[in-house]
C-alpha positions in Angstrom: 20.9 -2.7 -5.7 24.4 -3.6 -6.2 27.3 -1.6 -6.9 27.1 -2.3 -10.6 23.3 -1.5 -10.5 24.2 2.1 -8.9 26.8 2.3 -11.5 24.8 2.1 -14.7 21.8 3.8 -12.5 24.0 7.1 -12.7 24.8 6.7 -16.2 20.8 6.8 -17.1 20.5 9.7 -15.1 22.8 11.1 -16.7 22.1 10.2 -19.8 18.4 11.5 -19.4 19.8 15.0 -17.9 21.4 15.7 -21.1 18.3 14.7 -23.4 15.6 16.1 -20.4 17.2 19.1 -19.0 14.4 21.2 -19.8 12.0 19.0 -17.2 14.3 19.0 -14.5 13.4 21.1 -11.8 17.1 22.0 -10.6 19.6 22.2 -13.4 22.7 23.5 -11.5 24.8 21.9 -9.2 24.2 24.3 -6.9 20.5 24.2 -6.9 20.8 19.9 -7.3 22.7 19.8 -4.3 20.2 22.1 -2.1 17.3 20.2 -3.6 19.2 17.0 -2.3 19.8 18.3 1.2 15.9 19.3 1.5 14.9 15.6 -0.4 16.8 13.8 2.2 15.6 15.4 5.3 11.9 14.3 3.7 12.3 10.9 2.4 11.2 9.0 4.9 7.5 10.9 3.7 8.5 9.7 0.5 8.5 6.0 1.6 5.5 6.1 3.9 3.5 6.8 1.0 4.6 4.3 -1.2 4.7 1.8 1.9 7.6 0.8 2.0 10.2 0.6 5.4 13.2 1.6 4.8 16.4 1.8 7.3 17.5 5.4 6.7 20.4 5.3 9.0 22.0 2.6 6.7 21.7 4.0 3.2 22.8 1.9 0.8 22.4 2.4 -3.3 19.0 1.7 -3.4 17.8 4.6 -1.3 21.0 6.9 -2.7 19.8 6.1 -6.2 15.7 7.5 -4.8 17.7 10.3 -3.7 19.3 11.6 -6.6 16.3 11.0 -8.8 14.4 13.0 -6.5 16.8 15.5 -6.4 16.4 16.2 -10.0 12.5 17.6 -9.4 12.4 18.3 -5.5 11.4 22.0 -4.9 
């Protein structure tokens, strides 16, 4: 994913908080950001099941962009 990608990545996310907030799972900052700490420390589960092999000590905008989508529903 390039920089651009990422760019207009955030912008649909953004775009779909405003019109989807009622299906998002963590609608603060506060609870986003707690959700995103949890996400991250079980991603790698995340892309075992979908088979794919992923680098997680080298995150770059593809894997931040999983990360923030997940964020949005994580429990």
């Amino acid at each position: 994913m390039t920089k651009q990608e990422f760019i207009q990545f955030i912008e649909n996310l953004r775009v779909e908080f405003i019109k989807n907030n009622a299906q998002w799972e963590n609608k603060t900052i506060e609870d986003f950001l707690e959700a995103m700490a949890r996400y991250v420390e079980d991603i790698d589960g995340y892309y075992q099941n979908i088979n794919q092999e992923i680098d997680l000590e080298k995150i770059d905008w593809k894997v931040f962009s999983d990360i923030l989508k997940g964020s949005s529903i994580y429990e």
